[in-house]
C-alpha positions in Angstrom: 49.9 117.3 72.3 52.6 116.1 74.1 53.9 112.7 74.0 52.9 109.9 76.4 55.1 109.2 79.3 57.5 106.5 78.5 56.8 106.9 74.6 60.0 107.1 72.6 61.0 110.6 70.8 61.9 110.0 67.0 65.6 110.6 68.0 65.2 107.4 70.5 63.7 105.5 68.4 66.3 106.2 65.5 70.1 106.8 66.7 70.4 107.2 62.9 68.0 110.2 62.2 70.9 113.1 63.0 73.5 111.6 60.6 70.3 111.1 58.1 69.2 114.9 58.2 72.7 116.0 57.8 73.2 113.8 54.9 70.3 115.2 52.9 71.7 118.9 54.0 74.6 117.6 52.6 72.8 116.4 49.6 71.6 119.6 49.1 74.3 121.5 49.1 76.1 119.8 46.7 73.0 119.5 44.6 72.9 123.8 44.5 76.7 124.1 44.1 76.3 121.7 41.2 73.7 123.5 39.7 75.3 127.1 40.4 78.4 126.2 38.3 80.3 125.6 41.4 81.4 121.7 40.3 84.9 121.8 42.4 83.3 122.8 45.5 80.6 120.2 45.0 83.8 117.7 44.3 85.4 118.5 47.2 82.5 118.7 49.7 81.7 115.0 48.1 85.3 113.6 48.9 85.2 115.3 52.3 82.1 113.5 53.1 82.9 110.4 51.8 86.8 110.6 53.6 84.7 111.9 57.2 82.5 108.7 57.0 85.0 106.1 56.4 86.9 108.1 59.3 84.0 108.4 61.7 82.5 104.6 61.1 86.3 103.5 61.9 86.4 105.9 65.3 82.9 104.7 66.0 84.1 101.0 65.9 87.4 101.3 68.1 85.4 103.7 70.3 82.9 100.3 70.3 85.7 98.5 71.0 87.4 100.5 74.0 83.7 101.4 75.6 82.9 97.5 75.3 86.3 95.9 76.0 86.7 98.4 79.3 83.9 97.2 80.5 84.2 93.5 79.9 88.1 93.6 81.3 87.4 95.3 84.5 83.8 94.7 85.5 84.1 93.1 89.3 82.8 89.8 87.9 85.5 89.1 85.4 88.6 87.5 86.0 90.7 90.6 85.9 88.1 92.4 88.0 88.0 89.7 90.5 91.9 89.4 91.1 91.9 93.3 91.5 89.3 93.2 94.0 91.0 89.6 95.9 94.6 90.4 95.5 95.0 93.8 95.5 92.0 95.0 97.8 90.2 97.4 95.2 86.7 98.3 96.1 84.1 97.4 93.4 83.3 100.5 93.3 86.7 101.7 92.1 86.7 99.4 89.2 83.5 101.0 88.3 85.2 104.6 88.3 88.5 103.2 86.4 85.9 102.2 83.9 84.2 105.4 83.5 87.3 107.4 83.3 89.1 104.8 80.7 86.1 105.4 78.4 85.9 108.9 78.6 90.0 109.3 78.2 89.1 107.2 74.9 86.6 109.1 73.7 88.4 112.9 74.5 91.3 111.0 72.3 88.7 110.0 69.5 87.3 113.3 69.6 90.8 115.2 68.8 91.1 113.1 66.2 88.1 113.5 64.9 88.6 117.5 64.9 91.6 117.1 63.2 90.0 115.5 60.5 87.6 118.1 60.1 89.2 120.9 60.3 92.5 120.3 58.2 90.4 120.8 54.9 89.6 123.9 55.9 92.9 125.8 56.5 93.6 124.6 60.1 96.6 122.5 59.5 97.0 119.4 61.7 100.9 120.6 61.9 99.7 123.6 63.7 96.9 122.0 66.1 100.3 119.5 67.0 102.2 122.4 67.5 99.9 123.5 70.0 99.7 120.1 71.4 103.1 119.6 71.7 104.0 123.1 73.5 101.4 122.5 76.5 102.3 118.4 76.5 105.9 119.6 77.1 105.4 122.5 78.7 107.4 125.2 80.5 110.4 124.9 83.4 109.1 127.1 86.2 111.9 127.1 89.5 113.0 123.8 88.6 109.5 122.2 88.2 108.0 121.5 85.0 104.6 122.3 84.9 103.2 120.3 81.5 101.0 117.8 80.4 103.7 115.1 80.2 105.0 115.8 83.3 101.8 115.2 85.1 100.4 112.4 83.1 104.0 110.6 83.8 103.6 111.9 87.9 99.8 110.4 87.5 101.4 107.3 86.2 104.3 106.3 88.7 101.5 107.2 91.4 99.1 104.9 90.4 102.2 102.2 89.6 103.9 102.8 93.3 100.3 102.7 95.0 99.6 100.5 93.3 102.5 98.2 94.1 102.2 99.0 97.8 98.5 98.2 97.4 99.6 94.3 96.7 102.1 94.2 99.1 99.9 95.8 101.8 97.4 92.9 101.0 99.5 90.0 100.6 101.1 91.2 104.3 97.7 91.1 105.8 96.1 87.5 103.9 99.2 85.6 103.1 102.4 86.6 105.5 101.5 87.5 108.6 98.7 85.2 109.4 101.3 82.3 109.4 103.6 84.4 111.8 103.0 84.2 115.7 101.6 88.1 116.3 98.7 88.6 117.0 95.7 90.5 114.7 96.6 94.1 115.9 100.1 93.3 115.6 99.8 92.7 111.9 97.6 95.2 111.2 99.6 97.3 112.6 102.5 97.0 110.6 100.1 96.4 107.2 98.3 100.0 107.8 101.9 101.4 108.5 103.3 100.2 105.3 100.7 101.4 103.8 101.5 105.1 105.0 105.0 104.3 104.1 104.1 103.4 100.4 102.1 106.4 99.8 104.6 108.9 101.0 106.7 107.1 98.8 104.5 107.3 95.9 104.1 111.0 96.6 107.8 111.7 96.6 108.4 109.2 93.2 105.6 111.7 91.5 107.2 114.4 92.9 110.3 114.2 91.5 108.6 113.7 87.8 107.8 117.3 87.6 111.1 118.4 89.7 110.0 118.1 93.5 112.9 117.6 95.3 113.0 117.1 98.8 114.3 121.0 99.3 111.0 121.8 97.7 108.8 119.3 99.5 110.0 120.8 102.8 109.1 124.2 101.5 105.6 122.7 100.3 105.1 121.3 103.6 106.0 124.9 105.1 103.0 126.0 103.6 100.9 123.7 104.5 101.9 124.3 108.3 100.7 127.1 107.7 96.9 125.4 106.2 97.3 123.7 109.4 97.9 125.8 112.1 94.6 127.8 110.5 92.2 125.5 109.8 93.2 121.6 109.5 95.2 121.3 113.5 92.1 118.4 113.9 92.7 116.2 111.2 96.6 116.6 111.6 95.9 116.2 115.5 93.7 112.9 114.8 96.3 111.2 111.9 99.4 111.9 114.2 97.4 110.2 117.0 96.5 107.4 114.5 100.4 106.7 114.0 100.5 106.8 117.9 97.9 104.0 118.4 99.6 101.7 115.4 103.1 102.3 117.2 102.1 101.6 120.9 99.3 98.9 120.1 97.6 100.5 123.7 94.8 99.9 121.5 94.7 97.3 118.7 92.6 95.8 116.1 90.3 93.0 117.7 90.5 94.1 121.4 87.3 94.8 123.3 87.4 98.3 125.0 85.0 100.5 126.8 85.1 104.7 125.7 82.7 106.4 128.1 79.4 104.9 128.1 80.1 102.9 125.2 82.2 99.5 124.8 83.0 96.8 122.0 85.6 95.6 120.0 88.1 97.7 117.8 87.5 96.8 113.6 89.8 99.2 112.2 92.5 102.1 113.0 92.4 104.2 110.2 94.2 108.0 109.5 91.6 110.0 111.2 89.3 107.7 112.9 88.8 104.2 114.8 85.9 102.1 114.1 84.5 100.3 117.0 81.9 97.5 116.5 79.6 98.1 119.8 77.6 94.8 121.6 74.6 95.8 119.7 76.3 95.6 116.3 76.4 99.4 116.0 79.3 101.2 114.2 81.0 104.0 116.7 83.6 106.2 115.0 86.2 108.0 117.8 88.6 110.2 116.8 91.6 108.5 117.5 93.1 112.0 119.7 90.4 110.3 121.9 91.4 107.6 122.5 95.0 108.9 122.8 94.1 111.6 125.1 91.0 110.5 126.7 90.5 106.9 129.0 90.2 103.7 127.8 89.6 100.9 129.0 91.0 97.6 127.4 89.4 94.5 128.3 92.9 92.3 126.6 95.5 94.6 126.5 98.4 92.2 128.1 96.1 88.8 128.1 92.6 87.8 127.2 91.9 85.8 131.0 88.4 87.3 131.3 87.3 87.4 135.0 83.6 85.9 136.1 82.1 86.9 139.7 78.7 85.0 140.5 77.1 86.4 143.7 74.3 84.9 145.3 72.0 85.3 148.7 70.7 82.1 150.8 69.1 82.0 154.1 70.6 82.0 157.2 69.9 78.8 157.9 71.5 77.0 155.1 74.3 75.1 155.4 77.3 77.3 154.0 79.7 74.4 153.4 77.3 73.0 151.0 76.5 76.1 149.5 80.1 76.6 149.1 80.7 72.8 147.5 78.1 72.9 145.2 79.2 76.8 144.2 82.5 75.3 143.4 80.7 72.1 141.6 79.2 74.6 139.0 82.0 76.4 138.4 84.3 73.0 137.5 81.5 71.6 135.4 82.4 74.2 133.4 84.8 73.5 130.6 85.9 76.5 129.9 86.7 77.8 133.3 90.6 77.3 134.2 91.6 75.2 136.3 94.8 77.1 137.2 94.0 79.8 138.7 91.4 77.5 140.6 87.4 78.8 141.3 87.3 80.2 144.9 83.6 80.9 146.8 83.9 83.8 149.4 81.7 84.1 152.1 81.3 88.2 151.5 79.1 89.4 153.9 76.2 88.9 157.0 73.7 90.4 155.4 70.4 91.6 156.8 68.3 89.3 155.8 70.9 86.4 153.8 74.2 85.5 153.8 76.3 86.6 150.8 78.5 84.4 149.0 80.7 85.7 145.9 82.2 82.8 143.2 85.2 83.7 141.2 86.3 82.2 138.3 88.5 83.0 135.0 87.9 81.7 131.6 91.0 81.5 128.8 89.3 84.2 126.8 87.3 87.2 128.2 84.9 86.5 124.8 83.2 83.9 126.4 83.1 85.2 129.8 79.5 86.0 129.6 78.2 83.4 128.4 80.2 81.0 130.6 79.0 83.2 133.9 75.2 82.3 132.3 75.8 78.6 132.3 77.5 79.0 136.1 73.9 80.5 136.9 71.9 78.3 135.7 73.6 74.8 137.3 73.8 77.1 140.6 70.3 77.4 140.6 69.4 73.8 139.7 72.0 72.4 142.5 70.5 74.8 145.2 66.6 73.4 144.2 67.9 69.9 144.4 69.6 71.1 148.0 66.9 72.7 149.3 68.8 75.8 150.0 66.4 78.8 149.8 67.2 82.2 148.2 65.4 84.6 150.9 63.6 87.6 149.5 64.9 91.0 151.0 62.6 91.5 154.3 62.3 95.1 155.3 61.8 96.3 158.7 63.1 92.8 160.0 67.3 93.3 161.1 67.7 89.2 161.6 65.2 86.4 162.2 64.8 86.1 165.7 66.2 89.2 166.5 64.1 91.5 168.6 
């Protein structure tokens, strides 16, 4: 029968029961050797196992100790985790995968050590397992790059150190710097997401020239990959080159509200191959940014952010136009956000068929509020016009004028 779902297997329920049954093979053993005659094999199979549990109770407590203390150091609620993730802008996430991989570094470390151990009693000298070691960590000179472990752990390291570095400048640019400097948000993103590009080509070079890339070689790597990219990756170079464009020319910057074909809303973030645009609705739109380098765009505060409002509106014809026009321009000054400078105007537009047309325009300081301002204009219109008694006219078909025959 098999067990009940959620039940515990004996192996569960006792971490222990392994290193148990191997002792009592152990046991054993030495037990037959013993009585066989064989009394220096069952010596040296005792020392052995008493040497291999000292040595594996100590690996198991520093691998206790470097699965535990990881954890505890870089978990995003600690106070090393939570100056990673403020000051230098790692993603929880990321801590979680440094985690994982410092734990399993440890324990590949543990486990050569471990083998060592095990295998030196039995004619595998350690000298020759370092020998091994020490040929591929070293490695071999290949065209003036060194292709070994070392070489690539210390690349791996001045990579992660320069990113790293650029990584906490990049931030402290974006919180600390340029916030108390008179550009504006896509101004300073702008030259944040371009140092950013800056300090990784520079931490790509600095690794680089760990394993003997110089920049002869670099150009003859990116040769190559010319020739990646003329097959199969001309859109993502097409789309990252295009990126550079926008952060260079700021046509389009972070913060601005712009319309892309049917869609419209304000730009969140330029990034290599795509910009995120934060629609009315609160929907997420990703253009490619040879789009919006190529294609039309519209941007709503590209040299100012003076938002334009237009309120048209239909009375009869026998309403008095120079109070429809006064109390027109009433609404529009009770409103505190509507600039005085350029002033509200009231056109009379248009005879109509059945009403006269009369168009308000106005400006607000910031286009933001344009909409919500035009609202409040509606509203007061419509209250003044009650308390005037000037009617809106429903449209009247088949009748040009009244009066007319």
């Amino acid at each position: 029968a098999r067990p009940a779902a959620g039940a515990a297997t004996p192996a569960q329920a006792n971490p222990w029961a392994p290193a148990r049954t191997l002792g009592r093979i152990l046991a054993m053993i030495v037990f037959a050797a013993a009585v066989l005659g064989y009394i220096a094999f069952a010596n040296f199979l005792i020392n052995q196992a008493i040497v291999l549990t000292i040595l594996a109770c100590g690996l198991f407590l520093i691998d206790v100790v470097v699965q535990d203390g990881a954890e505890a150091l870089l978990h995003p609620d600690s106070p090393v985790g939570v100056w990673l993730v403020g000051m230098v802008g790692l993603r929880r996430s990321m801590l979680a995968q440094t985690i994982v991989v410092i734990q399993g570094l440890a324990r590949v470390a543990i486990l050569v050590v471990a083998a060592t151990a095990v295998l030196e009693p039995w004619g595998v000298q350690s000298q020759d397992m370092f020998r091994t070691l020490r040929a591929a960590y070293f490695g071999y000179a290949v065209g003036g790059v060194t292709l070994s472990l070392s070489s690539l752990i210390a690349a791996a390291v001045v990579f992660g150190i320069a990113l790293f570095v650029t990584r906490v400048i990049q931030n402290w640019l974006r919180s600390r710097l340029l916030p108390q400097t008179r550009l504006d948000p896509g101004v300073g993103n702008s030259i944040s997401t371009i140092f950013g590009y800056v300090g990784a080509l520079v931490a790509v070079l600095l690794a680089g020239a760990q394993i003997g890339l110089d920049a002869q070689k670099f150009a003859l790597v990116a040769g190559g990959l010319s020739v990646g990219i003329g097959f199969g990756l001309q859109t993502i170079a097409n789309n990252f080159v295009s990126g550079l464009i926008l952060l260079w020319e700021r046509g389009i910057r972070v913060g601005d509200w712009v319309v892309v074909g049917a869609e419209q809303g304000f730009v969140r973030r330029i990034n290599a191959r795509s910009t995120e645009i934060e629609t009315l609705d609160r929907a997420t739109l990703i253009v490619p940014n040879s789009m919006l380098v190529t294609g039309a765009v519209k941007n709503w505060v590209l040299n100012d952010r003076v938002g334009r409002i237009i309120v048209m509106i239909n009375v009869a014809y026998e309403s008095d136009v120079e109070a429809v026009r006064d109390l027109m321009l009433a609404a529009a000054k009770a409103q505190e956000l509507v600039l005085a400078i350029p002033a509200p105007t009231v056109q009379f537009s248009e005879f109509g068929d059945w009403a006269l047309k009369f168009t308000l325009v106005c400006f607000v300081d910031d286009i933001e509020t344009a909409e919500r301002t035009k609202s409040d204009i509606n509203f007061d219109i419509l209250r003044r016009m009650r308390e005037a008694d000037i009617r809106i006219p429903y449209p009247q078909f088949g009748q040009i004028r009244p009066g007319a025959k």
